[in-house]
Backbone as JSON Lines, residues from 0, in Angstrom:
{"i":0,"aa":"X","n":[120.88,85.74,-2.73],"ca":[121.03,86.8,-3.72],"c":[122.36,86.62,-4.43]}
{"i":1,"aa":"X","n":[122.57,87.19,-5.95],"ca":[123.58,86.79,-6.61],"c":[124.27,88.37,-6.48]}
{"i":2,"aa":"X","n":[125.66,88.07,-5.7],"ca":[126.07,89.46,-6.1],"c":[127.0,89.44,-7.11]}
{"i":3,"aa":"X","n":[126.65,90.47,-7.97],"ca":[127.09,90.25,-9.14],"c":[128.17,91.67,-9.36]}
{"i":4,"aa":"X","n":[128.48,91.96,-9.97],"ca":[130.06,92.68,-10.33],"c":[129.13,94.16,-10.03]}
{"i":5,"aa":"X","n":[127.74,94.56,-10.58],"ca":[126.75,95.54,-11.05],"c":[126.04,95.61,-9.61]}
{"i":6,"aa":"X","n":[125.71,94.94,-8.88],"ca":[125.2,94.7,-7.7],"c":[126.29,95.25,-5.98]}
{"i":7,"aa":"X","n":[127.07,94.79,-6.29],"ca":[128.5,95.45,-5.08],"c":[128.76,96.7,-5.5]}
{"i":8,"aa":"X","n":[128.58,97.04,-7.06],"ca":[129.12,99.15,-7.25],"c":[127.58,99.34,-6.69]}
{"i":9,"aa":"X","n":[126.9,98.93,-7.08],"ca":[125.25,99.53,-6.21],"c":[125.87,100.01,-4.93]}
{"i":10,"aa":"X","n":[125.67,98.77,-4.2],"ca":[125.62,99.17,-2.71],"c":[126.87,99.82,-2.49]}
{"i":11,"aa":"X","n":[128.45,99.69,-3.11],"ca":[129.16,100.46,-2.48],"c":[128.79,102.48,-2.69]}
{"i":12,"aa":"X","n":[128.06,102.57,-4.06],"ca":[127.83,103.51,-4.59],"c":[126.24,104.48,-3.12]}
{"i":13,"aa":"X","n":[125.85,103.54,-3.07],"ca":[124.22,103.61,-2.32],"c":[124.98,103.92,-0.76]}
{"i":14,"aa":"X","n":[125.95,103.21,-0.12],"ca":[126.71,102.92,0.72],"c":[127.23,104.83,1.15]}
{"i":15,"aa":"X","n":[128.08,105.14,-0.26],"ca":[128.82,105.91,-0.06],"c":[128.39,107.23,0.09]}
{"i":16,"aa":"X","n":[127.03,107.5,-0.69],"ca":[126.34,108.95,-0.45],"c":[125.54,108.95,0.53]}
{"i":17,"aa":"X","n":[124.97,107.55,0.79],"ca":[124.67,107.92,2.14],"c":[125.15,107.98,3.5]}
{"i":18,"aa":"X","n":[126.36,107.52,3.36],"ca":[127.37,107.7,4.64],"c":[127.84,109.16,4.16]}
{"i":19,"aa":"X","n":[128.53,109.47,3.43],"ca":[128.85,110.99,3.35],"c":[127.42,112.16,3.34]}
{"i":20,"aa":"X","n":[126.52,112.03,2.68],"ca":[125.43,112.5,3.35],"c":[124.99,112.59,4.78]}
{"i":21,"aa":"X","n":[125.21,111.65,5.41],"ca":[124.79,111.48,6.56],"c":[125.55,112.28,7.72]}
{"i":22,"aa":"X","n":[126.94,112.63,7.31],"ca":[127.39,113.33,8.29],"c":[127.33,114.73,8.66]}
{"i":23,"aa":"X","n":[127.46,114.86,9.76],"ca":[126.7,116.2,10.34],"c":[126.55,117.29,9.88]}
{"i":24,"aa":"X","n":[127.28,117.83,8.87],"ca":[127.22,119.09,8.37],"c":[126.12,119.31,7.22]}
{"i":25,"aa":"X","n":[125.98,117.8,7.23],"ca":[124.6,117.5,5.87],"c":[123.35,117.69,6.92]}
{"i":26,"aa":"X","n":[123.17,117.11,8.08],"ca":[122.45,117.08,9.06],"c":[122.08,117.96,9.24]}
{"i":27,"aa":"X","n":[121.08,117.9,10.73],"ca":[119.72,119.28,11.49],"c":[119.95,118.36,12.82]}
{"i":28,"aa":"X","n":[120.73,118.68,13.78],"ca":[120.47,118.11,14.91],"c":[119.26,118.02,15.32]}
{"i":29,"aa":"X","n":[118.61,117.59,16.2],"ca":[117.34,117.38,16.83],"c":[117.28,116.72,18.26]}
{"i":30,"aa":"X","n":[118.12,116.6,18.79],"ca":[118.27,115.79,19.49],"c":[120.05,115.05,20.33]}
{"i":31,"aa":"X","n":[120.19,115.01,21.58],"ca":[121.01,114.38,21.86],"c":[121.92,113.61,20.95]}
{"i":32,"aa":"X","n":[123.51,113.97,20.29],"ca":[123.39,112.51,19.2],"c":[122.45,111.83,18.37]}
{"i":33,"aa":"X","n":[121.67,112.92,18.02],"ca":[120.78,112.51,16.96],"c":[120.52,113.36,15.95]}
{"i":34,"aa":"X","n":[120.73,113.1,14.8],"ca":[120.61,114.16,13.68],"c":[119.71,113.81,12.41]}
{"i":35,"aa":"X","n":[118.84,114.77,12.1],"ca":[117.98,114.17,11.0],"c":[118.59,113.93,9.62]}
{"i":36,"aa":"X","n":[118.96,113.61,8.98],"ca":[119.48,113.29,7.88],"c":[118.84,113.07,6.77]}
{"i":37,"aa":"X","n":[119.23,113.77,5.79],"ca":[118.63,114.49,4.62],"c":[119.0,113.35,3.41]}
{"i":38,"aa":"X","n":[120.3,112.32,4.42],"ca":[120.49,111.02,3.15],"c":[119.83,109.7,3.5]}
{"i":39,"aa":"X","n":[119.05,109.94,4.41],"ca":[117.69,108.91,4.66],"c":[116.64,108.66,3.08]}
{"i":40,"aa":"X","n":[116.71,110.02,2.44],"ca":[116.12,109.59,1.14],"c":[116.76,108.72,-0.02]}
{"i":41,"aa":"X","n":[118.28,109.07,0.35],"ca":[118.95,108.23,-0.53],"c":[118.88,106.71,-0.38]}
{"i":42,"aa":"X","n":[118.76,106.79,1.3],"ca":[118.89,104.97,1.49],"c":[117.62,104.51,0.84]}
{"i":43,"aa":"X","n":[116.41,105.34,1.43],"ca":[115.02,105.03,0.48],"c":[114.99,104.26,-0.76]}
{"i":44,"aa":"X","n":[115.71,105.28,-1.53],"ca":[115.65,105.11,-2.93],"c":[116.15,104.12,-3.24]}
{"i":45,"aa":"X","n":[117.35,103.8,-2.76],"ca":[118.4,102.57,-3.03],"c":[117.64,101.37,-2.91]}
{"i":46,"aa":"X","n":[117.29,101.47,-1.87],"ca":[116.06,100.26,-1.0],"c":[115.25,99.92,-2.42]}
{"i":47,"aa":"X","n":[114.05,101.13,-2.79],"ca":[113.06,100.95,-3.58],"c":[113.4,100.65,-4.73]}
{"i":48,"aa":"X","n":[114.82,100.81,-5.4],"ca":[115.1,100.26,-6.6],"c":[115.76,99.13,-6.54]}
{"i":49,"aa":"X","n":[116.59,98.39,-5.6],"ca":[117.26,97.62,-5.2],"c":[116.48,96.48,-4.94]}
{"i":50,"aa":"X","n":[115.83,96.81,-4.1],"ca":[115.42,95.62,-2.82],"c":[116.0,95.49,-1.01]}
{"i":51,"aa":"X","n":[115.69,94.54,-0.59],"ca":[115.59,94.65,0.67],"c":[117.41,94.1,1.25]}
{"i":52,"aa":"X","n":[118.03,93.34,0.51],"ca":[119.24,92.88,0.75],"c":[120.28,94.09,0.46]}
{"i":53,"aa":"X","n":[120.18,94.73,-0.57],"ca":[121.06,96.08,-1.15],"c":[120.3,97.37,0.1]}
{"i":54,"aa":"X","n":[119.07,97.44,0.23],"ca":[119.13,98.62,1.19],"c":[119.58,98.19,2.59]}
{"i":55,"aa":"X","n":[119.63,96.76,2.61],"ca":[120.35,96.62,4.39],"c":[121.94,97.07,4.41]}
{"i":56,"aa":"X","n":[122.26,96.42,3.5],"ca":[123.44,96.99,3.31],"c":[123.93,98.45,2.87]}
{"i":57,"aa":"X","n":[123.28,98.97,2.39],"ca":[123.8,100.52,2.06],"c":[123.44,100.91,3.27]}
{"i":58,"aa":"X","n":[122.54,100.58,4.07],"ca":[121.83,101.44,5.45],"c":[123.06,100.8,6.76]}
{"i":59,"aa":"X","n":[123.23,100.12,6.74],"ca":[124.18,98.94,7.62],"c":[125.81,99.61,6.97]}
{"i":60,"aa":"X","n":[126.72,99.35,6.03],"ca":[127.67,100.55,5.75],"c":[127.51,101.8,5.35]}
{"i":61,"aa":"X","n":[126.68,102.18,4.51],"ca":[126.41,103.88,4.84],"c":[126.55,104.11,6.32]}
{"i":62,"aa":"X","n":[126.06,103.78,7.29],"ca":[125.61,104.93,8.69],"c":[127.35,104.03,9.37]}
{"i":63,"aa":"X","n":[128.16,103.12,8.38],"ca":[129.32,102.59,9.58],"c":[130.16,103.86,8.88]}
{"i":64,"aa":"X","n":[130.19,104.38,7.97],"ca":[131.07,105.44,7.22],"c":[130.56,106.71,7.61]}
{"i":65,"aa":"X","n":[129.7,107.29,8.41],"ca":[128.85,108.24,8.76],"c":[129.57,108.13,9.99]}
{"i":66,"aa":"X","n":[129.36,107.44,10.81],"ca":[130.67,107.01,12.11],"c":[131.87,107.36,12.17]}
{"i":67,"aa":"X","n":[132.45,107.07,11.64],"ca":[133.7,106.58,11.15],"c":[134.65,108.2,11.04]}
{"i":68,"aa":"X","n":[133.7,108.72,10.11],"ca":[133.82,110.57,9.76],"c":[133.48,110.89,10.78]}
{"i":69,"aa":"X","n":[132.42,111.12,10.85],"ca":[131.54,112.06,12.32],"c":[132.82,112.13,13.54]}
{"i":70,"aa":"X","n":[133.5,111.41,13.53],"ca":[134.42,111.34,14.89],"c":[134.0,111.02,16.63]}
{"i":71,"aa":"X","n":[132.55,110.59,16.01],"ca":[132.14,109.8,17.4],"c":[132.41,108.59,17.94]}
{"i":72,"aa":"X","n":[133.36,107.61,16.83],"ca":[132.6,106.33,17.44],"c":[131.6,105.7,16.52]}
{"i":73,"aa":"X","n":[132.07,104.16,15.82],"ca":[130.62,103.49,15.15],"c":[130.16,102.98,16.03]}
{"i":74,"aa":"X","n":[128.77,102.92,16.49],"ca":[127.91,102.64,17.49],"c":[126.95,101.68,16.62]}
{"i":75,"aa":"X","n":[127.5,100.75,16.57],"ca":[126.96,99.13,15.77],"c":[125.51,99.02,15.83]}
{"i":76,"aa":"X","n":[124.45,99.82,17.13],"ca":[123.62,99.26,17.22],"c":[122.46,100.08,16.6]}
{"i":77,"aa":"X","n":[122.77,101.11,15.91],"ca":[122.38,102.46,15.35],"c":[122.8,101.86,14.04]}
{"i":78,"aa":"X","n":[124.12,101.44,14.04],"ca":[124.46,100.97,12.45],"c":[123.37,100.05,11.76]}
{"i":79,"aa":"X","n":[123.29,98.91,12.92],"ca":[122.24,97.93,12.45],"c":[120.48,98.55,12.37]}
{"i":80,"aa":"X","n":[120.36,99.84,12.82],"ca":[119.4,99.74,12.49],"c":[118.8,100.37,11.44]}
{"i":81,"aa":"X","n":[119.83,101.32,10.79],"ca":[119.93,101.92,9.23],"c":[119.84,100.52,8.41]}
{"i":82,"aa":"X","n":[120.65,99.96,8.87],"ca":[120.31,98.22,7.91],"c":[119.23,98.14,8.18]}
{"i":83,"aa":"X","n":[118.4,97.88,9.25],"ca":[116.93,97.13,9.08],"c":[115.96,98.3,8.44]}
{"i":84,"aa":"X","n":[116.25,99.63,8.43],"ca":[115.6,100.81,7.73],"c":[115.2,100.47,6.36]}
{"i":85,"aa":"X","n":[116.43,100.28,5.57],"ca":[117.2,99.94,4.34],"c":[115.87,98.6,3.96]}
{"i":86,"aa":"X","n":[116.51,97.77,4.72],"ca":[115.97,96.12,4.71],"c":[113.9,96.23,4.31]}
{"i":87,"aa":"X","n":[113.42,96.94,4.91],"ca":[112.22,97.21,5.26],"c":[111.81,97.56,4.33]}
{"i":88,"aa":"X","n":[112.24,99.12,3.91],"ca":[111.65,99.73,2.56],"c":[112.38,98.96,1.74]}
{"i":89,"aa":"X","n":[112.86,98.49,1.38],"ca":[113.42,97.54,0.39],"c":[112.26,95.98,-0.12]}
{"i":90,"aa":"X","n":[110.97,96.38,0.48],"ca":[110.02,95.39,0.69],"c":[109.31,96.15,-0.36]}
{"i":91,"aa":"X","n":[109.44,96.94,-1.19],"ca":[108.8,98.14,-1.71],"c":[107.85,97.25,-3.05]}
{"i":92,"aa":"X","n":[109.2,96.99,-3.81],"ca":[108.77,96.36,-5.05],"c":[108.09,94.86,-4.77]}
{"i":93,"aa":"X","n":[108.17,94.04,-4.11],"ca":[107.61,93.24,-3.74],"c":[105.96,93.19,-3.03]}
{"i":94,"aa":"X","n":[106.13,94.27,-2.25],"ca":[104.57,94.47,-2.05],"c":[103.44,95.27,-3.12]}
{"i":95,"aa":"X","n":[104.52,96.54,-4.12],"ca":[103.17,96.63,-4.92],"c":[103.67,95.93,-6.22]}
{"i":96,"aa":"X","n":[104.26,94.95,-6.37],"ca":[104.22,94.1,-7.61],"c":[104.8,94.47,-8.98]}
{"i":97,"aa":"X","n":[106.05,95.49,-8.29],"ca":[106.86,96.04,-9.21],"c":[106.57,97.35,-10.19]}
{"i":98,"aa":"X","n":[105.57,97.49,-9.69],"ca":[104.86,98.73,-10.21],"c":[105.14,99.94,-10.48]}
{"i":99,"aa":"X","n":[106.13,100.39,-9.67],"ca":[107.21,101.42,-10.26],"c":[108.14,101.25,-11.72]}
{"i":100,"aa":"X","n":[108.69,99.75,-11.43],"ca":[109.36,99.36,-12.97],"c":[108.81,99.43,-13.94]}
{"i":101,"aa":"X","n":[107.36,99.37,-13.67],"ca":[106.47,99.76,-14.82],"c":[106.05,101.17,-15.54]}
{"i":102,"aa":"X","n":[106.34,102.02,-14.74],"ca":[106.12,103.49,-14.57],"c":[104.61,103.83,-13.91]}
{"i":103,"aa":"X","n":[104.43,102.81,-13.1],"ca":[102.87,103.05,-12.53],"c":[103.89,103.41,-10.77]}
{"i":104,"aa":"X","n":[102.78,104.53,-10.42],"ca":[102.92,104.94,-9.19],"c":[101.54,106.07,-8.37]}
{"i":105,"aa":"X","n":[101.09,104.83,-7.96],"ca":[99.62,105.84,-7.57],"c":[99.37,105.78,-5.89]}
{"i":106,"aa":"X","n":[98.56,106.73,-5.84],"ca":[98.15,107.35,-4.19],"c":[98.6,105.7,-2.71]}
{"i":107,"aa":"X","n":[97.78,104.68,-3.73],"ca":[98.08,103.7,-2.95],"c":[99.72,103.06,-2.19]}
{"i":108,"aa":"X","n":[100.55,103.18,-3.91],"ca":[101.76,103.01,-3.66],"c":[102.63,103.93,-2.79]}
{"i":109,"aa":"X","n":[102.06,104.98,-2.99],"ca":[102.86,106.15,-1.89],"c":[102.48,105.73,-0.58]}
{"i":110,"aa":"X","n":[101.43,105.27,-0.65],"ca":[100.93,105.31,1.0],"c":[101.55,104.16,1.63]}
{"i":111,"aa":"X","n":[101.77,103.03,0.89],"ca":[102.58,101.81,1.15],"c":[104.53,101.98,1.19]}
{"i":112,"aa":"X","n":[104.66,103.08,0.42],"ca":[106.21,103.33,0.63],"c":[106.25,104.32,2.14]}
{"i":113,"aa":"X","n":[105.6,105.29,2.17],"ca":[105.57,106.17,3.96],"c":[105.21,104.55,4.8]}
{"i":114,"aa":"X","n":[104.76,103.89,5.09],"ca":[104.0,102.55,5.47],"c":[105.38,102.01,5.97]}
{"i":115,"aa":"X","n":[105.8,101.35,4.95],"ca":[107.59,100.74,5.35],"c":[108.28,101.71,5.66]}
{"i":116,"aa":"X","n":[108.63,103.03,5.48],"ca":[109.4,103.8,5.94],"c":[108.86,104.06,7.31]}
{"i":117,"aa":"X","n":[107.7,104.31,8.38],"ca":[107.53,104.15,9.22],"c":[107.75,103.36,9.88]}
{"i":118,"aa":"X","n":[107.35,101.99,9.41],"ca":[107.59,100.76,10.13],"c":[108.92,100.64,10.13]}
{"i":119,"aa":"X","n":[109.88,100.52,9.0],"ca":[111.01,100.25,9.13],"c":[111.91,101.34,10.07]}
{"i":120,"aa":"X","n":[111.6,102.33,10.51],"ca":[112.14,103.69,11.35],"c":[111.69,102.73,12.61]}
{"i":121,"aa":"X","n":[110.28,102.95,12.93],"ca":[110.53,102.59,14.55],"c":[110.82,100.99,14.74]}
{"i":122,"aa":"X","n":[111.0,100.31,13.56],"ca":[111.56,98.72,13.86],"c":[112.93,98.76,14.17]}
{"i":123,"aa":"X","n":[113.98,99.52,13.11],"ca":[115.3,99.62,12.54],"c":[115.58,100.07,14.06]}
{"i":124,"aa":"X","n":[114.96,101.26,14.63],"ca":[115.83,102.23,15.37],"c":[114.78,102.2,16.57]}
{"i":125,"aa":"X","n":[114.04,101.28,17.01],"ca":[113.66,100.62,18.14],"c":[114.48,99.66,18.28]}
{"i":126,"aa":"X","n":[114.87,98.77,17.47],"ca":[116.53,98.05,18.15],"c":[117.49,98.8,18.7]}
{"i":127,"aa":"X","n":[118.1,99.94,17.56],"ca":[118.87,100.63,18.46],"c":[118.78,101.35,19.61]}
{"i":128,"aa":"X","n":[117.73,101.2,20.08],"ca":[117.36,101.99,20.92],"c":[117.06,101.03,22.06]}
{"i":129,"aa":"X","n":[116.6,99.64,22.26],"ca":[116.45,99.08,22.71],"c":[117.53,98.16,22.99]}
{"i":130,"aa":"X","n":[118.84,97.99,21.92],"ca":[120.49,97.59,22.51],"c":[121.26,98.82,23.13]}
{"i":131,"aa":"X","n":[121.03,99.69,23.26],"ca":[121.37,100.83,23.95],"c":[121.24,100.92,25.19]}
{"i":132,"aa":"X","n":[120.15,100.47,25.3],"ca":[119.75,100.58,26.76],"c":[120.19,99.11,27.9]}
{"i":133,"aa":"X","n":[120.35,97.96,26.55],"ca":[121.01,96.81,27.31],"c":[122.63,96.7,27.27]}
{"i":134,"aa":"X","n":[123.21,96.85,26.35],"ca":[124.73,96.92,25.86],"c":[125.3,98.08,26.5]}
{"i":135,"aa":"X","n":[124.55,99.56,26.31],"ca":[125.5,100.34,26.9],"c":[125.04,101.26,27.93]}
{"i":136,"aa":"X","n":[123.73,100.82,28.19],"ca":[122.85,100.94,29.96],"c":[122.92,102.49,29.46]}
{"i":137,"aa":"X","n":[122.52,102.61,28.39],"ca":[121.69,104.47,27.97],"c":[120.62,104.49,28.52]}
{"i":138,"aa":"X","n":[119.89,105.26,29.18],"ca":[118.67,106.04,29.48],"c":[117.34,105.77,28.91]}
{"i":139,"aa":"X","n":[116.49,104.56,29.34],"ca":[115.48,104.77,28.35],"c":[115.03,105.88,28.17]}
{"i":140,"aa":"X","n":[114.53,107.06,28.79],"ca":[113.91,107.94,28.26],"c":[114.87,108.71,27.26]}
{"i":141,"aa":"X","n":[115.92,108.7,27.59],"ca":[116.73,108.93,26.31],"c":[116.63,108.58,25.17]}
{"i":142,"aa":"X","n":[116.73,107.2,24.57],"ca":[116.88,106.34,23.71],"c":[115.44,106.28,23.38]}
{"i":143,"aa":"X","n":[114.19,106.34,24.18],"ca":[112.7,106.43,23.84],"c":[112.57,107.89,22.89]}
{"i":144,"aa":"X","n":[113.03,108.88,23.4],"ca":[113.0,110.21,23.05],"c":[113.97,110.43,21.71]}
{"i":145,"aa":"X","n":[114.92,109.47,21.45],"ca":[115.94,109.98,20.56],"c":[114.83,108.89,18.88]}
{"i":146,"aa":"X","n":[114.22,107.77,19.63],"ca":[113.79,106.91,18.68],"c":[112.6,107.83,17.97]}
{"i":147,"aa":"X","n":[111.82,108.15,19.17],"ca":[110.3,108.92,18.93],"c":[110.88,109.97,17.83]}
{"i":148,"aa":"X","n":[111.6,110.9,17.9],"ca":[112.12,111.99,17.18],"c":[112.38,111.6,15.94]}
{"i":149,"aa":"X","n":[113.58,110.49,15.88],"ca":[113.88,110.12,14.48],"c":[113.07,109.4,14.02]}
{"i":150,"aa":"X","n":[112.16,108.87,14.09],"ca":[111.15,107.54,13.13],"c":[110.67,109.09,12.74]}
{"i":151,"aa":"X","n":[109.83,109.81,13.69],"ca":[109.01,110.27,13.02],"c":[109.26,110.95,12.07]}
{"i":152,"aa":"X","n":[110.8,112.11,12.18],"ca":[111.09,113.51,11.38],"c":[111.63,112.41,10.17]}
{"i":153,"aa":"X","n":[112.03,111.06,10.56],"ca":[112.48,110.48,9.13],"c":[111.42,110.03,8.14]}
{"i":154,"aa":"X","n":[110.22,109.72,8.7],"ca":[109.48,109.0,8.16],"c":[108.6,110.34,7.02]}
{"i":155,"aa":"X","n":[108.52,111.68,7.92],"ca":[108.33,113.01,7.36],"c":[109.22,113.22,5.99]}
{"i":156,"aa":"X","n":[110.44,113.24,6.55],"ca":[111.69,113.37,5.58],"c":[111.45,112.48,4.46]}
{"i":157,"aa":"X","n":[111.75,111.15,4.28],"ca":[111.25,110.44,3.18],"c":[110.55,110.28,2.46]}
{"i":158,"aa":"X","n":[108.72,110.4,3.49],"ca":[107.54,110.62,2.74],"c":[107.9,111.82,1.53]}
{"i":159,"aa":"X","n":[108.2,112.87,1.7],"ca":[108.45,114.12,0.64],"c":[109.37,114.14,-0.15]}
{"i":160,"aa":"X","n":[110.49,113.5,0.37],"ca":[111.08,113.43,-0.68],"c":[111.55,112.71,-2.0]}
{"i":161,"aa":"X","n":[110.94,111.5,-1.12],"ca":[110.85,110.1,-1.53],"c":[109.25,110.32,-3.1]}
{"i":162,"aa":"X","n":[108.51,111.04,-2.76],"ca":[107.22,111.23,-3.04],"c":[107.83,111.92,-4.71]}
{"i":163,"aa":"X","n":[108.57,112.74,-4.29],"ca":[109.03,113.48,-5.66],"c":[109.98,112.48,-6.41]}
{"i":164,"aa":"X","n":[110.84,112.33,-5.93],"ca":[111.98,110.97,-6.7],"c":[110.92,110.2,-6.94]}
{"i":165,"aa":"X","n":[110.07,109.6,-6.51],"ca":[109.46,108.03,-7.16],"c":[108.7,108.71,-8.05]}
{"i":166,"aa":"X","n":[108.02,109.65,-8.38],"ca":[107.03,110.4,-9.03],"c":[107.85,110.15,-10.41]}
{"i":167,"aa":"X","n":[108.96,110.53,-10.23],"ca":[109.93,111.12,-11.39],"c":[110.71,109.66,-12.0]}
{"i":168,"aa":"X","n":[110.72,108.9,-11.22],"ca":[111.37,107.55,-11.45],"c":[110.63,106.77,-12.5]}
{"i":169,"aa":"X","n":[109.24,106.91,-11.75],"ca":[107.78,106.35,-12.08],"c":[107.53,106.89,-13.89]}
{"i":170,"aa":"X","n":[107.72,108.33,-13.83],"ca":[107.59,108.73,-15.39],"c":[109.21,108.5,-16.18]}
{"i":171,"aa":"X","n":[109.98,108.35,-15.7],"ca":[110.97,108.09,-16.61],"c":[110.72,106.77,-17.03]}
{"i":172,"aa":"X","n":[110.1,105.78,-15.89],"ca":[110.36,104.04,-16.55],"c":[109.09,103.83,-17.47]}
{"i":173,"aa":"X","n":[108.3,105.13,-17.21],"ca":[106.94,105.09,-18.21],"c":[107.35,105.27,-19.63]}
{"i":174,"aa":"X","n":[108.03,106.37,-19.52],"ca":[108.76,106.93,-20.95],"c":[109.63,105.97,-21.37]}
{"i":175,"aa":"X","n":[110.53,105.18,-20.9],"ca":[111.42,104.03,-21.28],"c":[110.27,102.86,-21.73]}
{"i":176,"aa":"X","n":[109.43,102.8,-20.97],"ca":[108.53,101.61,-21.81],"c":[107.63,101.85,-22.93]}
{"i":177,"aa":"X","n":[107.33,102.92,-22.99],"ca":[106.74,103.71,-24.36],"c":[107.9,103.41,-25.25]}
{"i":178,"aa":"X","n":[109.11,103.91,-25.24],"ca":[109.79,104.29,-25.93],"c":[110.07,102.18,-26.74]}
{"i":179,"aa":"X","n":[110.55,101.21,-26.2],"ca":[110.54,99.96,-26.25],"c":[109.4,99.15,-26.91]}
{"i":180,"aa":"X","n":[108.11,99.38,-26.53],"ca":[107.02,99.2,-27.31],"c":[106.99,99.59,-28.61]}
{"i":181,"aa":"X","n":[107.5,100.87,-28.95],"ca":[107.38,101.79,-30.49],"c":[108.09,100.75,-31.52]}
């Protein structure tokens, strides 16, 4: 990938609301050290307009700046798996063939963006959950229970909100290509 001058303000920009989003007071605990986070849509978005290299990275430093604040401790293996979150839905435009850039966004494409956001939740944060339990000898049923919780309330979280932003994304790039054609 070429990072280009327009490409590094992305991700530091994508990076930065979702690490400040992400910290607790933006949060809904749910769980042991686990909080649902309301800037999971942001990484989404970043992902779906970006791609898969820009959402690893906003998901991978977003959640190290979410750390960092929070005053817990960056816990690298949680970090990495906001990167593979990021990384996953970032598969967005590539699987429906750019179709959002077009201002097309139909039942199918939604169902394929919740799709990677699932997969990428229990992939991303089944690692962390699964170096947790080897690196810092956490509790599987802990780390089973903290994963089960967040894939799912995230994958909830995104589906809806994600559903309205792309809706709206979808008719603005419609209206921009109307407008170019004229």
């Amino acid at each position: 990938m070429n990072f280009t001058a327009k490409t590094v303000v992305i991700i530091a920009i994508g990076a930065a609301l979702y690490g400040i989003g992400g910290l607790p007071m933006f949060g809904i605990p749910v769980f042991a050290n686990t909080t649902l986070k309301p800037a999971m849509a942001i990484l989404a978005l970043f992902s779906v307009l970006f791609g898969p290299i820009v959402g690893f990275l906003v998901g991978f430093i977003g959640h190290w700046v979410t750390d960092l604040f929070a005053g817990w401790g960056v816990w690298l293996t949680w970090v990495l798996g906001s990167g593979i979150v990021g990384l996953v839905i970032g598969l967005y435009p590539s699987l429906t063939r750019n179709r959002l850039a077009r201002g097309e966004f139909s039942n199918k494409d939604f169902i394929t963006f919740v799709v990677l956001a699932l997969v990428g939740n229990v992939f991303g944060y089944g690692c962390s959950a699964f170096l947790d339990t080897i690196l810092y000898a956490e509790p599987f049923t802990k780390v089973f229970t903290q994963l089960t919780i967040i894939a799912s309330a995230n994958t909830v979280l995104i589906g809806i909100v994600g559903y309205f932003i792309l809706k709206s994304v979808a008719k603005r790039n419609k209206q921009s290509s109307n407008l170019s054609e004229a």
